[in-house]
N, C-alpha and C positions, 0 to 999 in steps of 0.2 A: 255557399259564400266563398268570396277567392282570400286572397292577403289582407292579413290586419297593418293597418299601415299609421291608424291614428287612434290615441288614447284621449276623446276632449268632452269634459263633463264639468261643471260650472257647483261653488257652493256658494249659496244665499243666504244669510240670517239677517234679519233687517226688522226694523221700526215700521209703525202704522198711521193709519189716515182713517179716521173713520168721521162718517155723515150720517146725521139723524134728522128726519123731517115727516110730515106725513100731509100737510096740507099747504104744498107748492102751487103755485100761480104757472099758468101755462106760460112759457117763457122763451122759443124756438128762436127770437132774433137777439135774446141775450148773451147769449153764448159765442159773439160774432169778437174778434181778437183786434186789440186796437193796441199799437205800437210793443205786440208780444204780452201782451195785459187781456186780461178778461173783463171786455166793457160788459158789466153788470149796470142792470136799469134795476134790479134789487139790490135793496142796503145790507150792505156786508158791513158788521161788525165783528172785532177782532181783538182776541187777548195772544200778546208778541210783540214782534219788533218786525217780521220779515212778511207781513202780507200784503202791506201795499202795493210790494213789486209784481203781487199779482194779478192785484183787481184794479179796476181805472177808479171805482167810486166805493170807500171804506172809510169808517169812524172808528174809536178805540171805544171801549166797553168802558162805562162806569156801572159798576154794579149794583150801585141804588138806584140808576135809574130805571123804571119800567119800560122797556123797547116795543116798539110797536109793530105789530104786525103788519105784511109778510115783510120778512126778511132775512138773511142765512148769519149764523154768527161762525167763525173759522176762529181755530185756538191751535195755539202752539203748545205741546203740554207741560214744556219746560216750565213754562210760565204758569202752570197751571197745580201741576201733580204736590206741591208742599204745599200749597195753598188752600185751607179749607172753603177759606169764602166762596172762594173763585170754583171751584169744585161744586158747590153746592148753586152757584150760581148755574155754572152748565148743565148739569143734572135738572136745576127747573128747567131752563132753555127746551130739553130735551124730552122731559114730562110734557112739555107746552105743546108739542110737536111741531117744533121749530126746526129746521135744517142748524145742523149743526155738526162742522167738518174739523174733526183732530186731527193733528200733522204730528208724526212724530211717536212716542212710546205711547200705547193705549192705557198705560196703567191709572189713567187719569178714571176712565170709566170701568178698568177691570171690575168684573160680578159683581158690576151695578146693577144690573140687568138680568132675566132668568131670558134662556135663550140666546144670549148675546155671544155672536159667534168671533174666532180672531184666527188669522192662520202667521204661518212661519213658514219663508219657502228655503228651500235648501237644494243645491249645485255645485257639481263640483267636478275632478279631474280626479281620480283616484280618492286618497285622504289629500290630497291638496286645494289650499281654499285657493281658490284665485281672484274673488272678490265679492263683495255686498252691491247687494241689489236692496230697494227701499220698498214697502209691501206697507200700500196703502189702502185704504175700505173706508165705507162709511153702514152707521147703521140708521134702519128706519124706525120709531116709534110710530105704529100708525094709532087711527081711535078705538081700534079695537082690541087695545094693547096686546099687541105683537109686536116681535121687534123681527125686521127683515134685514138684509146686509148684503155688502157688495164690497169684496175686495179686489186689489189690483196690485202686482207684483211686478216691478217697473228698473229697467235699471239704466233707464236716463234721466231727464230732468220732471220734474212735478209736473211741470206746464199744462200737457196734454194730458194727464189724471186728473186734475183742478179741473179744468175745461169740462172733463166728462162727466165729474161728480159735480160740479154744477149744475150741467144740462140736467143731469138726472135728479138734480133737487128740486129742481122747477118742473119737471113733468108731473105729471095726474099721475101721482100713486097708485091711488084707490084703483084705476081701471086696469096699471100696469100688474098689479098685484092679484086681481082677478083672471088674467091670463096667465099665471103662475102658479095657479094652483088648482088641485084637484078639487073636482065639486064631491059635494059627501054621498058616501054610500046607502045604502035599505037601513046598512046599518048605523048610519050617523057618524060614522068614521071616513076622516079624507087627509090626504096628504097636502098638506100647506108649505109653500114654497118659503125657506129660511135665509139662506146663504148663497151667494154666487161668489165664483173665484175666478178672477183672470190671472194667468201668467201667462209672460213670453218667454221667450230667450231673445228677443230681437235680434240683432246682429251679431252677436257673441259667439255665435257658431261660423260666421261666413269663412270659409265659400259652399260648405254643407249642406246647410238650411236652417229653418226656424221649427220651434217645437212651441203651440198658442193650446193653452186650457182653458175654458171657460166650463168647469162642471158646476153642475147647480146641487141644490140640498135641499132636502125636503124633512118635512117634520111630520109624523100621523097623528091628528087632533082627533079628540074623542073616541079614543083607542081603549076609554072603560078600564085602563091596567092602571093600579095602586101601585106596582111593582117595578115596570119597564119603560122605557122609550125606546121610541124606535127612529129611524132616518135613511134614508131613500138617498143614494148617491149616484147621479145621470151625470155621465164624464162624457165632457168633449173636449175631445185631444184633436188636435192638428197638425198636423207634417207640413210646411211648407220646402221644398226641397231647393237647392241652392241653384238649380236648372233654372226654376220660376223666379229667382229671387235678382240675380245677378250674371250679366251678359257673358263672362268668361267662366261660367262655373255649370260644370257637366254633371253634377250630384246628382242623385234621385232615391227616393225614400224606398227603402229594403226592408224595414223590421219596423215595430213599435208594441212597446210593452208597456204594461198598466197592471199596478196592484193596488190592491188596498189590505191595509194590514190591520183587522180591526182592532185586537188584542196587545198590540207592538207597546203601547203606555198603559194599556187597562188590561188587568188579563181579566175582566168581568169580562170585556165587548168578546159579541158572539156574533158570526155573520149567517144571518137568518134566513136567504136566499143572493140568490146572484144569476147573471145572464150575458152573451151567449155561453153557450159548450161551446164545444169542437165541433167545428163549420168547414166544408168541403163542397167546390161544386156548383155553390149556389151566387147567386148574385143580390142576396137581401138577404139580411138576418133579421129577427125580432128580437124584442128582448122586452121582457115582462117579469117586474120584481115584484114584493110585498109579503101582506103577512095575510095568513088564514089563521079563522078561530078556532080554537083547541091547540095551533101548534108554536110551540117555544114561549107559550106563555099569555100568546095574543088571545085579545078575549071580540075582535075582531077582524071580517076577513076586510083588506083594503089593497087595493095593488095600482101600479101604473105599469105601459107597455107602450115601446115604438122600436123603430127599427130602423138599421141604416143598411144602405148599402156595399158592398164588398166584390166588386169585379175585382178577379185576379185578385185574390186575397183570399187566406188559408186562414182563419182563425185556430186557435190553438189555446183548449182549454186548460191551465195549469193549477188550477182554484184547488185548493185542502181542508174543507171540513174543520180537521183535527187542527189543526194550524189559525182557523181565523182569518183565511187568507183566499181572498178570491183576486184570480190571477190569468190574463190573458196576452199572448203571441200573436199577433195579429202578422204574417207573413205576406212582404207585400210583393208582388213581380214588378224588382224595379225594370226591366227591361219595355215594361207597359205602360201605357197612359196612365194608370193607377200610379205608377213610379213617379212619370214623369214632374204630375201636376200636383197641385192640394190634393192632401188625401183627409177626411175626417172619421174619428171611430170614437163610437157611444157605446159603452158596455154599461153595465150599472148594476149595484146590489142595495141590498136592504139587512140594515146593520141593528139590533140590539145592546145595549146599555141598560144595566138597575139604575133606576131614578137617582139613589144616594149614592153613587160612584160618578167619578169624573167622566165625561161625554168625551172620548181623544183617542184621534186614531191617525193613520200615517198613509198616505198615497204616495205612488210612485209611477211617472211617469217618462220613457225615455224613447229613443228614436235610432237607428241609424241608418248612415248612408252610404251607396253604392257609386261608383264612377267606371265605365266600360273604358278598356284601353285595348289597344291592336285589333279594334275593329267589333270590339264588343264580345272578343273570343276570352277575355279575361276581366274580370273585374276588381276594382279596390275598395276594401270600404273600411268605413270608422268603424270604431269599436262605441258602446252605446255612449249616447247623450243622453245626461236625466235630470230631472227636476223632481224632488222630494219635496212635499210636504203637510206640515202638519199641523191638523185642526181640532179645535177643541171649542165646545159650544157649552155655555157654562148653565148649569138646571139649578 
């Protein structure tokens, strides 16, 4: 590495958006933007003041009346969280498997819900805050009472989160949710797809680049344990480097680090496997998590495995047992197309929780970047970019 020249790391704590729905109407030409509005041909109902600014076609909720199906109700929680009625109104809505999009503090449905997942994202520059970013989700009740979710950690305007959490309230669950999950084993044990998490940095970093998560979560069903849960965490982290991004910016992706800290809020959480190690060499890693029976408790063997790619790239295993702490360096050659361009890295572990303790644990994800000067005979780079945080799924 040459000169440290920049210290720029972002902190985020923010409010949420959550969607619950399970039997949406296929809807692919609803989602089409009419004067920066979402022409909805579904009826959106709405407890607030500020959502018509976002749907072209919306009524306000009277709570006695019975609403007809399909259609998505969107709440502001302000308007919501002192209110029992109203409370008790959306929880039916949501029992119903109606789509159903909170803006704003989730407290309105906190541990309503067994499974119900929420994250906190966290950014920053040293201990310096330098702004809030808005971390919005929604969650799914489907018919086989499970609750699924999808969060988004956003730090421009709602618009384009609305839009997306629309489109995906109207798609076929049922079949999305079948590609999302593991089919069961000999032993009737499978991993069930729970939580997805998006974060950016979008621009916040320019002229460097961008840092895109989208890790997913999984849950082992029929895991036969009184005692345990268990949760399966597939991270996809992204580099976009500020070469790819922007015409005057010479940046290229050097390093990216990833941990998960299971123990960080619970010192029950135990991390029960993890993947890759230390990679040299090769141009494809695997990476294969889960549990077998007899060990740490499971009284089932279940696992999931894929693998990504790593031209010029050094992985670098830093994971602690002793610690809770599965940890990897992924070393990139910025001076190579790997540098250059998008780079993506999937590591993933398999975490442990006793049923009766809090389900919470802490990711860390960050990046930094390289610039060649006097011909590429020196180079400059940041010091890391990170994006923290932290999930808790409530049993």
């Amino acid at each position: 590495m040459g000169q440290k020249v920049v210290w720029f790391v972002l902190w985020v704590l923010v409010g949420s958006l959550f969607v619950v729905s399970a039997h949406p109407t296929n809807g692919s030409a609803n989602s089409i933007s009419l004067g920066g509005k979402i022409n909805n041909t579904v009826p959106v109902y709405y407890i607030g003041s500020n959502i018509p600014k976002y749907f072209v076609k919306t009524m306000r909720v009277n709570p006695n009346q019975d609403i007809r199906a399909p259609h998505i109700l969107v709440v502001e929680s302000s308007y919501v969280k002192n209110n029992p009625r109203l409370k008790k109104f959306v929880k039916k809505e949501i029992l119903s498997e109606i789509p159903v999009i909170v803006i704003g503090n989730p407290e309105i449905l906190e541990k309503a819900f067994k499974g119900q997942s929420f994250a906190r994202v966290i950014a920053g520059e040293g201990e310096k805050k330098l702004g809030e970013a808005t971390v919005y989700g929604y969650i799914v009740y489907t018919s086989r009472g499970m609750l699924m979710s999808r969060e988004f950690a956003s730090f421009g305007s709602p618009n384009k989160v609305l839009k997306d959490a629309y489109k995906w309230a109207l798609s076929n669950l049922k079949s999305n949710a079948g590609t999302l999950e593991i089919k069961p084993t000999s032993s009737g044990a499978y991993w069930a797809y729970q939580h997805q998490l998006d974060v950016s940095s979008e621009n916040l970093w320019e002229p460097y680049g961008r840092l895109n998560v989208r890790t997913l979560y999984y849950k082992l069903m029929n895991d036969k344990s009184t005692t345990y849960d268990w949760y399966d965490v597939h991270v996809r982290q992204q580099s976009v480097p500020g070469k790819e991004l922007w015409r005057d910016s010479d940046w290229r992706t050097a390093d990216m680090y990833t941990w998960i800290n299971v123990n960080y809020y619970n010192p029950n959480g135990f991390l029960s496997d993890y993947a890759p190690t230390t990679t040299s060499g090769t141009t494809t890693v695997g990476v294969s998590v889960g549990v077998s029976a007899g060990d740490d408790g499971a009284q089932v063997s279940a696992s999931q495995s894929w693998s990504y790619t790593i031209p010029d790239v050094v992985v670098h295993d830093e994971s602690d047992y002793s610690q809770e702490l599965a940890k990897w360096w992924h070393d990139v050659a910025e001076d190579k197309a790997v540098g250059r361009d998008t780079y993506q890295i999937e590591p993933g572990a398999t975490l442990r929780f006793p049923q009766n303790s809090p389900h919470r644990w802490k990711e860390h994800y960050g990046v930094k970047y390289g610039k060649p000067k006097w011909w590429g005979l020196i180079w400059d780079y940041t010091d890391e970019l990170w994006i923290e945080v932290y999930v808790e799924i409530y049993n």
